[in-house]
Backbone as a ProteinNet text record, in pm:
[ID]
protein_1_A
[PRIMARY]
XXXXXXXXXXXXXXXXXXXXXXXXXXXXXXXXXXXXXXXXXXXXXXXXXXXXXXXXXXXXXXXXXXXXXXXXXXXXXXXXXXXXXXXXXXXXXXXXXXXXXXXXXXXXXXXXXXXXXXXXXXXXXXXXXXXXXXXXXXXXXXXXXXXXXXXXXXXXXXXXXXXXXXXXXXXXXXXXXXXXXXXXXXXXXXXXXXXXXXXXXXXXXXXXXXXXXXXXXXXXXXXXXXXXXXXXXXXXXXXXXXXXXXXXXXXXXXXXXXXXXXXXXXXXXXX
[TERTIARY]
2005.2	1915.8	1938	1851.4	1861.8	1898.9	1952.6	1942	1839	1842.4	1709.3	1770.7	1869.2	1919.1	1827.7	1846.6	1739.6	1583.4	1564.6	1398.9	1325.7	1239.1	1176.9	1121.1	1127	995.2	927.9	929.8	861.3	960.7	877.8	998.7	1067.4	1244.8	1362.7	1414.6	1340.8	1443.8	1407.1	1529.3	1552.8	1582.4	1631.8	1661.3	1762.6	1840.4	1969	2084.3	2206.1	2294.2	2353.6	2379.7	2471.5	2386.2	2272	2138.9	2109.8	2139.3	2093.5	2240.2	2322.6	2452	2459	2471.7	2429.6	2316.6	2191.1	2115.3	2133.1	2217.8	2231.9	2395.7	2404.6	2508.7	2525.5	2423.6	2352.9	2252.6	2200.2	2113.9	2191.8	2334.8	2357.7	2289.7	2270.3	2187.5	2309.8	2290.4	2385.5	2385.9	2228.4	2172.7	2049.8	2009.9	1894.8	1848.6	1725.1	1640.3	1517	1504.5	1363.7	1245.7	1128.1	1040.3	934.8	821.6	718.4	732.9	673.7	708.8	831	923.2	1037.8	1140.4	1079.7	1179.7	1111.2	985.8	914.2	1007.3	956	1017	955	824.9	752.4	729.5	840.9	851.3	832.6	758.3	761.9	707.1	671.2	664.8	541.7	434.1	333.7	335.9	469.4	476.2	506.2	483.5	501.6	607.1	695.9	822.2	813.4	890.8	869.7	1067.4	1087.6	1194.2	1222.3	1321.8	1363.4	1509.5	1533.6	1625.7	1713.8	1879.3	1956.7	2042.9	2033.3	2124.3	2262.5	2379.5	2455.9	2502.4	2524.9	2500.6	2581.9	2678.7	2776.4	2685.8	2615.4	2572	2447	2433.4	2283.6	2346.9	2464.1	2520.9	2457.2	2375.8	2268.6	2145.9	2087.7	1957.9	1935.5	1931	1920.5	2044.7	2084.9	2207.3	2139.5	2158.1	2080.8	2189.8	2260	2388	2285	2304.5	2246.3	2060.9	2017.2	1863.4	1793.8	1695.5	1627.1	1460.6	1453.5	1317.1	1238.9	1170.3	1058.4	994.5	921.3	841.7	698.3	721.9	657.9	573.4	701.3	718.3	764.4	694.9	696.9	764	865.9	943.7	936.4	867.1	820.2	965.8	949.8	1099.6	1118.9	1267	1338.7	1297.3	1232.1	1266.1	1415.2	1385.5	1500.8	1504	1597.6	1640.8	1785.4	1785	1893.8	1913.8	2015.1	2068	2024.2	2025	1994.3	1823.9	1757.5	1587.1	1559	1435.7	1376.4	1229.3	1214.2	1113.9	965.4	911.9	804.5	753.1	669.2	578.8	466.2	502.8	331.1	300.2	459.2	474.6	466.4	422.7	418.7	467.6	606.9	659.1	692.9	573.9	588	494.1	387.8	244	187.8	76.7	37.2	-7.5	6.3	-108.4	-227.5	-325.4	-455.8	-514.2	-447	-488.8	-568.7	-663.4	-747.2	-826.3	-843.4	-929.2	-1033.4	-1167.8	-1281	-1250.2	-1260	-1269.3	-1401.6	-1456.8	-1583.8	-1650.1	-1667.1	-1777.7	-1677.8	-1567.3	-1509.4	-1336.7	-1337.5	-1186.6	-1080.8	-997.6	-873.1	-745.1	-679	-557.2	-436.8	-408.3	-350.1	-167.1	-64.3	80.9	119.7	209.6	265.3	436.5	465.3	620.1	676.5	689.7	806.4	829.3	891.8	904.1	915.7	961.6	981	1114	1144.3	1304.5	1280	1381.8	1332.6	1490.3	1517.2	1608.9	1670.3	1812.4	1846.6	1768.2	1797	1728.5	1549.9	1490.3	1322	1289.7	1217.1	1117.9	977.1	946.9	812.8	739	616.4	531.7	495.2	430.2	381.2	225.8	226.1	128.3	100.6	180.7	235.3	227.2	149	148.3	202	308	371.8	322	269	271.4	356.8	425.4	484.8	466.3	589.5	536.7	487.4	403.8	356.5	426.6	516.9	639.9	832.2	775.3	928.2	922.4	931	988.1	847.7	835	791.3	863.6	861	986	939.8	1063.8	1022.7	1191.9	1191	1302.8	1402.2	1495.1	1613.3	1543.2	1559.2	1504.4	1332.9	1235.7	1081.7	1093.3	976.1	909.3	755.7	730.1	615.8	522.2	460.4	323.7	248.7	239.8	149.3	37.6	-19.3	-171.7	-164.1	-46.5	-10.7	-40.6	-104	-129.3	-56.7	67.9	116.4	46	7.8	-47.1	86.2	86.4	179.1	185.5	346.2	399.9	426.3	392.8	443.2	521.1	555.4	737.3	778.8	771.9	828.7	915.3	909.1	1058.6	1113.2	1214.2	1329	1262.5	1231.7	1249.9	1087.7	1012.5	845.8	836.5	688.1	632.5	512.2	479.1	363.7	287.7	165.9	128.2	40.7	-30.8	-118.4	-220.7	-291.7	-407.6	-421.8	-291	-240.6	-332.8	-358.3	-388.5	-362.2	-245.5	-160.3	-226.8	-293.8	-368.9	-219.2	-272	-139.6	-71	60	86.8	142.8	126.6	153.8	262.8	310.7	443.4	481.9	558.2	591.6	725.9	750.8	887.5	920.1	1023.7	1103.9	1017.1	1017.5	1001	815.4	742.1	623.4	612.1	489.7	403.6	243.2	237.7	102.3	51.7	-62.7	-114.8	-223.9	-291.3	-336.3	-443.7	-471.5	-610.6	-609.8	-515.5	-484.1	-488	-616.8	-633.4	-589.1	-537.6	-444.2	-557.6	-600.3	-626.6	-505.7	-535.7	-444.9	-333.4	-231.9	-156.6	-127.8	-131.5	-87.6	43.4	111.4	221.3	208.8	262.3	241.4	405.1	386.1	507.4	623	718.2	853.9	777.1	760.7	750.3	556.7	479	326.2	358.1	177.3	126.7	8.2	-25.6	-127.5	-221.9	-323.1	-387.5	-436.5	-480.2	-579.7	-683.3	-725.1	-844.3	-879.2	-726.8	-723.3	-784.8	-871.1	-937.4	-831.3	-733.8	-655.6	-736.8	-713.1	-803.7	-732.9	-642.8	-537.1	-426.2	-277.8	-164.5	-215.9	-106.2	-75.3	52.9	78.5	189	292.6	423.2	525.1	468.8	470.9	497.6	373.6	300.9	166.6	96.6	-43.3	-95.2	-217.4	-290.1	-397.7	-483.6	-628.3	-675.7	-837.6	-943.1	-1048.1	-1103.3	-1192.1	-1239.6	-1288.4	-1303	-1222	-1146	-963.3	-851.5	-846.1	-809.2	-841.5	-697.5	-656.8	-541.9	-626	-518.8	-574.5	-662.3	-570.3	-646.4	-814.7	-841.6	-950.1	-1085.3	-958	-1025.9	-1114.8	-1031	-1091.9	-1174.6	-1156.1	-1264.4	-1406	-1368.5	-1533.2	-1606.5	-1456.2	-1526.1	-1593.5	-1548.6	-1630.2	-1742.6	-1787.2	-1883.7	-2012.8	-1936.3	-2055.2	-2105.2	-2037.7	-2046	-2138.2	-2138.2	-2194.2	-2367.4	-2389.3	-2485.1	-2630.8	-2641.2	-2800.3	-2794.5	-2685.4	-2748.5	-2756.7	-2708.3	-2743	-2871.4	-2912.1	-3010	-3156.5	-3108.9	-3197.6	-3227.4	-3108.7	-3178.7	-3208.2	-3187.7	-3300.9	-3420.9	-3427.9	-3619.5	-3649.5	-3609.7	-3628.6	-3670	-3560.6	-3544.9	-3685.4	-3731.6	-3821.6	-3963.5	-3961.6	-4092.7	-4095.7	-4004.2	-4022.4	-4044.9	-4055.6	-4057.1	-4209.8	-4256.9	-4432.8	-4473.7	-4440.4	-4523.9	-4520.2	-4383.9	-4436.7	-4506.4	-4493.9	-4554.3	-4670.3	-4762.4	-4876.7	-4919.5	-4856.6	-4894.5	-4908.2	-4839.8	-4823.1	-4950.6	-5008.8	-5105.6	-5255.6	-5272.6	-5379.5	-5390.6	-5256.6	-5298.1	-5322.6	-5261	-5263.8	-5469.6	-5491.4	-5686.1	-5696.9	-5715.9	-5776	-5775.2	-5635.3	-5633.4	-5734.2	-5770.9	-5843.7	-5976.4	-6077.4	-6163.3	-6189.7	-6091.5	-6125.6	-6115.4	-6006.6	-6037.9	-6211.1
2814	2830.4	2968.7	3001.9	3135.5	3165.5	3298.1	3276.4	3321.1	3282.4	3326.1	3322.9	3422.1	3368.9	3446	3332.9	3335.4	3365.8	3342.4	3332.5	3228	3271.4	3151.3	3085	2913.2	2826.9	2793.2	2768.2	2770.7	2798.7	2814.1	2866.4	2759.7	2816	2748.7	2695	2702	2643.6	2753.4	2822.6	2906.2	2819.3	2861.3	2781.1	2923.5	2896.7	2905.9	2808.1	2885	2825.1	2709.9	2719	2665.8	2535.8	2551.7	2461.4	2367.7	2416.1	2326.1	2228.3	2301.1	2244.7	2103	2152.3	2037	1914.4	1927.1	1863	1774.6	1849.4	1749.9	1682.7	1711.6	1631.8	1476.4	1510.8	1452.9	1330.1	1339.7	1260.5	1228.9	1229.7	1188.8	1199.8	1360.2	1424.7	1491.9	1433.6	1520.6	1645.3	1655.2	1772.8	1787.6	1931.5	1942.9	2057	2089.8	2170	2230.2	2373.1	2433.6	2462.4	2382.6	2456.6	2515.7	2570.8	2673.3	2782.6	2758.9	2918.4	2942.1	2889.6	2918.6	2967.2	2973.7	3064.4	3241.1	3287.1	3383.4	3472.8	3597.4	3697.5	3751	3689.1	3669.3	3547.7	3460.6	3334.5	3375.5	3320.1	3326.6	3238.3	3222.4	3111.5	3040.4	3103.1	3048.8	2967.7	2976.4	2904.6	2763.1	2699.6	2559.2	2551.5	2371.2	2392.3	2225.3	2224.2	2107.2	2091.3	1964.8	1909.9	1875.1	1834.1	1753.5	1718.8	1569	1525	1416.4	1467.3	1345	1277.8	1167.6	1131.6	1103.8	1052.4	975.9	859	704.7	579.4	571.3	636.7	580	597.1	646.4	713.4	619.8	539.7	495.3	297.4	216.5	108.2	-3.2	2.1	-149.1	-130.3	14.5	41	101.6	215.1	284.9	318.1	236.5	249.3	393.8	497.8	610.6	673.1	586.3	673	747.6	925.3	979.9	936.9	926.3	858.9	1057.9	1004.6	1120.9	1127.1	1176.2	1154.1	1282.4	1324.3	1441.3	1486.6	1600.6	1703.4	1592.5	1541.1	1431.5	1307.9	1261.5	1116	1069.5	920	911.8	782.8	729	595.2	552.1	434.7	359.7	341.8	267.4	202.8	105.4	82.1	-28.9	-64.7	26.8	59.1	19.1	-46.8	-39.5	35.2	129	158.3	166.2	96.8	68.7	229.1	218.6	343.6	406.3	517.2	548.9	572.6	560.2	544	706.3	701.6	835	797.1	864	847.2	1003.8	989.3	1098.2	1143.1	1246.5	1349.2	1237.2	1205.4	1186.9	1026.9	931.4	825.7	775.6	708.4	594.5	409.4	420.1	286.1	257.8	146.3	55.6	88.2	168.2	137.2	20.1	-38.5	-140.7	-177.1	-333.4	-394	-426.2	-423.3	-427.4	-590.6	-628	-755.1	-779.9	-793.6	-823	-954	-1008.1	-1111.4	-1075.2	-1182	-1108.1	-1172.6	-1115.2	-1193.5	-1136.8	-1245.9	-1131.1	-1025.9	-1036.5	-969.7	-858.3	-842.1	-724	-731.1	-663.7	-678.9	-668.5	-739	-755.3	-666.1	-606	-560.5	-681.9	-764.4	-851.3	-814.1	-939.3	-865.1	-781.1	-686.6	-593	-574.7	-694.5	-718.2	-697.6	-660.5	-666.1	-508.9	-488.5	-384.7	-386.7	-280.4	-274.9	-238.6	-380.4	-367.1	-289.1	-196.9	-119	-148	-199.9	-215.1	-107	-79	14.3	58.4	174.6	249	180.6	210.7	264.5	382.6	384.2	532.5	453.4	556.2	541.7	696.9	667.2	786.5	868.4	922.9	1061.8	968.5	961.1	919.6	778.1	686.9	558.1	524.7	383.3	311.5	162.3	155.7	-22	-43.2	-120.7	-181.2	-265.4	-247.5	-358.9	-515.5	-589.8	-735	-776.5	-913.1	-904.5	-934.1	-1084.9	-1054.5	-1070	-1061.2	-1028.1	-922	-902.8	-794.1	-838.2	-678.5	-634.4	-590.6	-642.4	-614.6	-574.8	-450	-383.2	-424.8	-518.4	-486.4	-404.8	-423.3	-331.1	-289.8	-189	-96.6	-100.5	-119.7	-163.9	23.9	75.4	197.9	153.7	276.1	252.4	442	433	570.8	612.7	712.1	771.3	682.8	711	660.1	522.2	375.8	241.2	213.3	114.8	37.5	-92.3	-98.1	-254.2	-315.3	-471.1	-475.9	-547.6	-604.1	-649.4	-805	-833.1	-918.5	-940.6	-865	-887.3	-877.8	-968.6	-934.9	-891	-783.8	-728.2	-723.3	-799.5	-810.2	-678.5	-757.7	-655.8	-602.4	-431	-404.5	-410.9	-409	-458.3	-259.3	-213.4	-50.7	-132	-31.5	-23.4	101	93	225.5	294.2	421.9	473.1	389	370.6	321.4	181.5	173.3	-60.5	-52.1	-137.6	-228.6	-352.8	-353.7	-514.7	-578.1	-691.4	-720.8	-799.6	-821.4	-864.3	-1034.3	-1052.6	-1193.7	-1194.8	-1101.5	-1167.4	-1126.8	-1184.1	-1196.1	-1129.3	-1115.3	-1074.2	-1125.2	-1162.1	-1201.5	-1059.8	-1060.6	-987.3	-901.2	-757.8	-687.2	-668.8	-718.6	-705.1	-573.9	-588.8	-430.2	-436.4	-297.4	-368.8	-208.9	-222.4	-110.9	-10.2	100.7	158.9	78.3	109.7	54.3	-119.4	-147.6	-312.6	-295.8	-468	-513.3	-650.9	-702	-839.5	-862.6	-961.9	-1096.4	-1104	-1156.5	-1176.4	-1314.6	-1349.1	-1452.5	-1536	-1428.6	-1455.1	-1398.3	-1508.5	-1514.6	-1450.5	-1332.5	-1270.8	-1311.3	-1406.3	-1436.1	-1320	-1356.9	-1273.5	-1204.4	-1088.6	-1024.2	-1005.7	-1050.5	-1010.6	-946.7	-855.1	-776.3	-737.3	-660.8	-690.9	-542	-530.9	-402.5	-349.2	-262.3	-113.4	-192.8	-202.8	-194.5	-338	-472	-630.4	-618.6	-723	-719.8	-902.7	-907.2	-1039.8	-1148.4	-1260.9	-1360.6	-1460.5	-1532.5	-1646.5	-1579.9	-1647.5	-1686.7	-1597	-1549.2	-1486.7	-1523.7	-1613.5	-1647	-1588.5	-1648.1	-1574	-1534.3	-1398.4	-1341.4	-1298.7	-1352.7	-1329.8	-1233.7	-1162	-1049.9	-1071.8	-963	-1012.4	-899.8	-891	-824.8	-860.7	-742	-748.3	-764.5	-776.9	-784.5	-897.6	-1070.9	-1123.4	-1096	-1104.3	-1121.7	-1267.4	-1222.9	-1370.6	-1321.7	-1430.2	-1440.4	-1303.5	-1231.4	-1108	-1165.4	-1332.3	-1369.9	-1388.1	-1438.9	-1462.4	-1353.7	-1254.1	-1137.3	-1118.8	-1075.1	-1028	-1113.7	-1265.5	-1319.7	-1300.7	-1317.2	-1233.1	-1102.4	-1031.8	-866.2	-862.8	-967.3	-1014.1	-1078.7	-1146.1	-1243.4	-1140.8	-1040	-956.1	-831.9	-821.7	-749.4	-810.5	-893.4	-992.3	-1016.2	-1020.3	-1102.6	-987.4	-885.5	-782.1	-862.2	-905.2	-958.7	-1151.7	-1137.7	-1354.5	-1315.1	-1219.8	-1214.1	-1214.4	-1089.3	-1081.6	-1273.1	-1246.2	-1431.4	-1540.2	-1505.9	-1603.7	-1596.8	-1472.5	-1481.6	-1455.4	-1457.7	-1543.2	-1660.1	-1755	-1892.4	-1925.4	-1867.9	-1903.8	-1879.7	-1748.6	-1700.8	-1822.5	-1863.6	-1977	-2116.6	-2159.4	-2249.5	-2260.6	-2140.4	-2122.7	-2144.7	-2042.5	-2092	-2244.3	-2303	-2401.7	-2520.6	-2515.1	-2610.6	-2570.3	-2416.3	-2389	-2469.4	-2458.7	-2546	-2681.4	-2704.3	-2857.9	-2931.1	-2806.8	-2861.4	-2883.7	-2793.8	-2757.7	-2851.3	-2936.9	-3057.5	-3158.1	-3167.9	-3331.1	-3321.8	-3230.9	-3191.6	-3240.1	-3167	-3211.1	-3363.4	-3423.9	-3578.8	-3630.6	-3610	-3677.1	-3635.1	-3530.5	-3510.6	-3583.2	-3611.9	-3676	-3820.4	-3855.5	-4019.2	-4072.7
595.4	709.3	769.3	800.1	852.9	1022.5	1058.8	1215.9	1269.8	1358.2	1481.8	1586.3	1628.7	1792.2	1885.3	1929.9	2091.6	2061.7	1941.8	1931.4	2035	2107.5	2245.8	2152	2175.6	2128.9	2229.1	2325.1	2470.6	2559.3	2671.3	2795	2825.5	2816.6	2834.5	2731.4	2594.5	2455	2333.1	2331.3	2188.3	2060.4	1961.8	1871.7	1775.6	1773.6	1768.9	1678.7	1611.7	1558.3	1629.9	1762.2	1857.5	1897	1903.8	1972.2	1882.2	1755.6	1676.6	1595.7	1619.8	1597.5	1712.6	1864.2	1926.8	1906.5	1900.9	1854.7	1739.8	1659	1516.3	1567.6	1655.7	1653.8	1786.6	1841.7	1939.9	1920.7	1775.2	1699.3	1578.7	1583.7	1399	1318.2	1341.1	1194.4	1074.7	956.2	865.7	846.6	774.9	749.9	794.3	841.1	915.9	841.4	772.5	740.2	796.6	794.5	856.4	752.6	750.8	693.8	741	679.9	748.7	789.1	862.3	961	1014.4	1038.5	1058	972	791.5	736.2	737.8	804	781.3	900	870.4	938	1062.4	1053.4	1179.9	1290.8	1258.4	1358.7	1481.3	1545.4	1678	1808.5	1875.8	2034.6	1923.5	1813	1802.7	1677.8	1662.4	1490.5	1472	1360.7	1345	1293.7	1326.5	1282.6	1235.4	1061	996.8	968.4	976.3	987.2	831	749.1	728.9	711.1	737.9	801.6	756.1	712.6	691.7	805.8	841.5	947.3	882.3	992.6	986.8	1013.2	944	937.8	1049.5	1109	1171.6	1347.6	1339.9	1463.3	1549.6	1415.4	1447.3	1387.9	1445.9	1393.3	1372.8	1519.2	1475.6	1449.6	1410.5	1389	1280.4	1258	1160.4	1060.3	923.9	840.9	716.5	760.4	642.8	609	555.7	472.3	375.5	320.5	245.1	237.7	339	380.2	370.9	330.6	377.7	408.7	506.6	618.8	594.5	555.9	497.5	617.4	623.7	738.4	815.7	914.9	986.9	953.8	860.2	908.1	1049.3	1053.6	1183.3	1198.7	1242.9	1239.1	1402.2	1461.1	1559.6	1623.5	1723.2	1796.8	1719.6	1703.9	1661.6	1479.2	1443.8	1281.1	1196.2	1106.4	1095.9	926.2	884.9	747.2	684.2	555.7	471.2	399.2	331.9	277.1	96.2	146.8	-3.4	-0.1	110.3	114.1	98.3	73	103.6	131.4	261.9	341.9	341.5	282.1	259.5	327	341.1	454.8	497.9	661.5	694.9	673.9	624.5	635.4	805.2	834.3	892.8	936.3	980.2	973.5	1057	1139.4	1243.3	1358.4	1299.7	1370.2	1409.8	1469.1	1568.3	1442.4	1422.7	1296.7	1329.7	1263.2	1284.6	1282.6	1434.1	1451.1	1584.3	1608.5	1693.8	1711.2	1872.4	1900.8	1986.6	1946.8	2038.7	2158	2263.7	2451	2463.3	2550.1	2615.4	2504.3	2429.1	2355.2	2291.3	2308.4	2303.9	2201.2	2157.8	2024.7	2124	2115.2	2227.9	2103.7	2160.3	2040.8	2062	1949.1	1963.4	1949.9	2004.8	2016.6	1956.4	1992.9	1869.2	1907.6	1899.8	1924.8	1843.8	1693.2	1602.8	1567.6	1433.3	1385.2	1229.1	1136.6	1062.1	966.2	877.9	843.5	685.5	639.8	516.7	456.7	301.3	237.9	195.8	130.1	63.9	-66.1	-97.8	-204.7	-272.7	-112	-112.6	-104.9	-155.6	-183	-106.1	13.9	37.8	54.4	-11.5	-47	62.5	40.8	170.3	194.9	381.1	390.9	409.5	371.6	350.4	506.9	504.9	626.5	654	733	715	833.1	862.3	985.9	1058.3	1169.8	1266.1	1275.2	1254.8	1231.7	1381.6	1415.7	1555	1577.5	1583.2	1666.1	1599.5	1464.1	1406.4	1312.6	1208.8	1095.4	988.9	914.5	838.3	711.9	592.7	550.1	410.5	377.1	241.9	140.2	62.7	13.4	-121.2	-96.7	-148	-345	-322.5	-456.8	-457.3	-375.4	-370	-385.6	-488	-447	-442.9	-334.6	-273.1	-290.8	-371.1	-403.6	-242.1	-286	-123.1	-137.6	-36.7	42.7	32.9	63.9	41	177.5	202.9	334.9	305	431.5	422.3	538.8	537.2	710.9	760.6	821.9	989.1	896.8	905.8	886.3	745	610.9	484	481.4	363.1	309.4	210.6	185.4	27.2	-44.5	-152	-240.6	-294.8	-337.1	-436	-540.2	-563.1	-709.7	-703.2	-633	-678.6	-708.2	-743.9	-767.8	-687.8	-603.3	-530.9	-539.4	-636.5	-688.3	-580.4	-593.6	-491.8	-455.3	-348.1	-297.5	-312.5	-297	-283	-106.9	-132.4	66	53.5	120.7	136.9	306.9	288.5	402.4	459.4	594	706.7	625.9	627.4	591.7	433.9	367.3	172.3	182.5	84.4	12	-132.7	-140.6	-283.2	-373.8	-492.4	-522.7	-550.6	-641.1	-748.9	-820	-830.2	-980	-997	-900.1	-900.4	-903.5	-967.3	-1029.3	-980.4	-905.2	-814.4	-877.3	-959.5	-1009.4	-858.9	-929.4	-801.8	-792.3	-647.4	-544.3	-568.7	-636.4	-587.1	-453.1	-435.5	-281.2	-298	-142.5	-178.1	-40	-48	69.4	184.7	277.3	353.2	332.7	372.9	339.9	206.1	117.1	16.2	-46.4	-180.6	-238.5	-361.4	-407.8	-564.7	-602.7	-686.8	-804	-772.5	-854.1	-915.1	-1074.1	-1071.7	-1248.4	-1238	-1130	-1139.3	-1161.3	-1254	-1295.3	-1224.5	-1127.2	-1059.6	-1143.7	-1230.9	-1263	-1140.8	-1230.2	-1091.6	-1114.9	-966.5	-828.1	-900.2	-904	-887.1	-770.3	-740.4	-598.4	-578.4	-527.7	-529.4	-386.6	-450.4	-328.1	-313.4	-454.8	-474.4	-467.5	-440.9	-498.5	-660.2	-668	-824.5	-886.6	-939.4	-1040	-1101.8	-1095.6	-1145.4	-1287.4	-1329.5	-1419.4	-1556.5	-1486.8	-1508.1	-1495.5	-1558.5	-1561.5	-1484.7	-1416.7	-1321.6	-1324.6	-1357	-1332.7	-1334.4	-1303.1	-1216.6	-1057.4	-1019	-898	-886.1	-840	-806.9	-920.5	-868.2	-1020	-1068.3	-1162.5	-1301	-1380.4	-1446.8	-1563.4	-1691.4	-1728.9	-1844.8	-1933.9	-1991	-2090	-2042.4	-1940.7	-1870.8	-1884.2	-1846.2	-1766.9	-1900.7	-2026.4	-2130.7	-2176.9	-2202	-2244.3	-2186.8	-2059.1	-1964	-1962.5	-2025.8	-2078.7	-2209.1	-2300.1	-2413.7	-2425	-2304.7	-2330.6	-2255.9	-2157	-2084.4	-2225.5	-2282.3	-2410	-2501.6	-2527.1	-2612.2	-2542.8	-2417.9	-2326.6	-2418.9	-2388.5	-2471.5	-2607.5	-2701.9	-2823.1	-2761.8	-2698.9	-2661.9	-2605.3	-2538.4	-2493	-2568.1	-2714.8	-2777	-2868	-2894.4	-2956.7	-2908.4	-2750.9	-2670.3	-2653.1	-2686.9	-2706	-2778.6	-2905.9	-3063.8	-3075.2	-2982.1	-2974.4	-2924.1	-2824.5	-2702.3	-2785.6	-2854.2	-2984.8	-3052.8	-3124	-3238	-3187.6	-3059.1	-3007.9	-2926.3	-2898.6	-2855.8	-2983.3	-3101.4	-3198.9	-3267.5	-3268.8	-3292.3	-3212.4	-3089.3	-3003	-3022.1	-3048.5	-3068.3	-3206.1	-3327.2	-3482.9	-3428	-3323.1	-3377.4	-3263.3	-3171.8	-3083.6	-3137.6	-3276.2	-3343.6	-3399.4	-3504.7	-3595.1	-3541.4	-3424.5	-3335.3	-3323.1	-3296.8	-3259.3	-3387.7	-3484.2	-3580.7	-3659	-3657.1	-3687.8	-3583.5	-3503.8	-3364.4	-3409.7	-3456.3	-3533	-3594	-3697.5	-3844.9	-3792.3	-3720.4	-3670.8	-3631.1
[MASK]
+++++++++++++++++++++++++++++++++++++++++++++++++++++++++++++++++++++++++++++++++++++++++++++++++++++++++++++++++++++++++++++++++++++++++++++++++++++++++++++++++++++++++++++++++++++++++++++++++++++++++++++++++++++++++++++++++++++++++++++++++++++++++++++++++++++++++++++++

């Protein structure tokens, strides 16, 4: 890191060796990094200043455990967050925003409780951009080894297992569950209050509506079992030639109701 003594950032706080020595020691920060404009040679009152940040577990006992944790240039962690060790937390994450639960009163969306927070296991990875939401009134929970891809929406009150991949552009609606080792491909959408097995397979852009089964593969919009899925990708494949020999069927069936309307006349003649 470089010095800057007594560079003003607004009136009454420089930033300084000494200033920042306090500060990190004031916040059980391990290591503290400057990026942006603050490594340029033109820093000054008008420049932007990006953090990133290792704490110390001992500092933070019943809240934050970030032995070797590391928190990226504004992420944003709510009150009463909680994180396990070994995580790494990405640019522009979000954990423990209001969940998006609302009731109508009077014609009008009421913002419903937002009492809980969010508990994060040892060794997670959450992406840049990444949004968990706050449980309403207990925990939100990501667990121990879960990685999570940028642009992931969790809503308010899921529970995330051990070991699951949560790829880019997941939206986990408020309430689901997850076992063990789940694999949630990108732009997977989950329903609200639902259970995905230990070992799912959820493909890209599963639109999920049921319960998904231990260990099972899932894919399409509604999701269906693979075997499923494909038999329906076969039969829509198939439908221009079923089509064409339905009106084959339908040709050979005018003409003969036409033969057979002509002879019935003529026996009636000859009678």
């Amino acid at each position: 890191m470089g010095h800057h003594d007594g560079v003003e950032l607004r009136p009454g706080l420089s930033l300084d060796d000494a200033f920042l020595a306090a500060f990190a020691s004031a916040h059980g920060i391990r290591r503290l990094a400057l990026y942006g404009s603050a490594l340029r040679d033109d820093f000054g009152s008008g420049s932007d200043i990006d953090l990133l940040v290792e704490f110390r577990p001992e500092h933070y006992p019943d809240k934050l455990n970030l032995s070797v944790t590391t928190v990226f240039p504004n992420a944003v962690l709510y009150e009463n967050t909680i994180v396990g060790q070994h995580v790494i937390i990405h640019a522009n994450a979000v954990l423990g925003g209001y969940g998006f639960g609302y009731s109508t009163v009077d014609g009008r969306h009421k913002l419903g409780s937002q009492l809980g927070h969010v508990e994060v296991g040892d060794h997670v990875e959450i992406g840049a951009s990444t949004a968990i939401d706050r449980g309403t009134y207990g925990a939100t929970v990501i667990g121990n080894g879960t990685k999570i891809d940028n642009l992931v929406q969790i809503g308010h009150n899921c529970r995330i297992g051990r070991h699951n991949l949560i790829c880019s552009q997941v939206g986990i609606a408020g309430s689901c569950s997850t076992g063990e080792y789940v694999v949630m491909a990108g732009q997977v959408g989950l329903a609200d209050h639902l259970h995905i097995g230990d070992g799912a397979l959820l493909g890209a852009k599963a639109g999920v509506m049921t319960d998904a089964l231990p260990g099972k593969r899932y894919l399409g919009a509604p999701a269906v079992e693979e075997r499923q899925f494909f038999r329906s990708i076969s039969l829509i494949q198939q439908l221009p030639e079923i089509r064409r020999q339905l009106h084959e069927v339908q040709r050979a069936v005018i003409r003969l109701a036409g033969d057979g309307g002509g002879e019935t006349d003529e026996r009636k003649d000859a009678a």
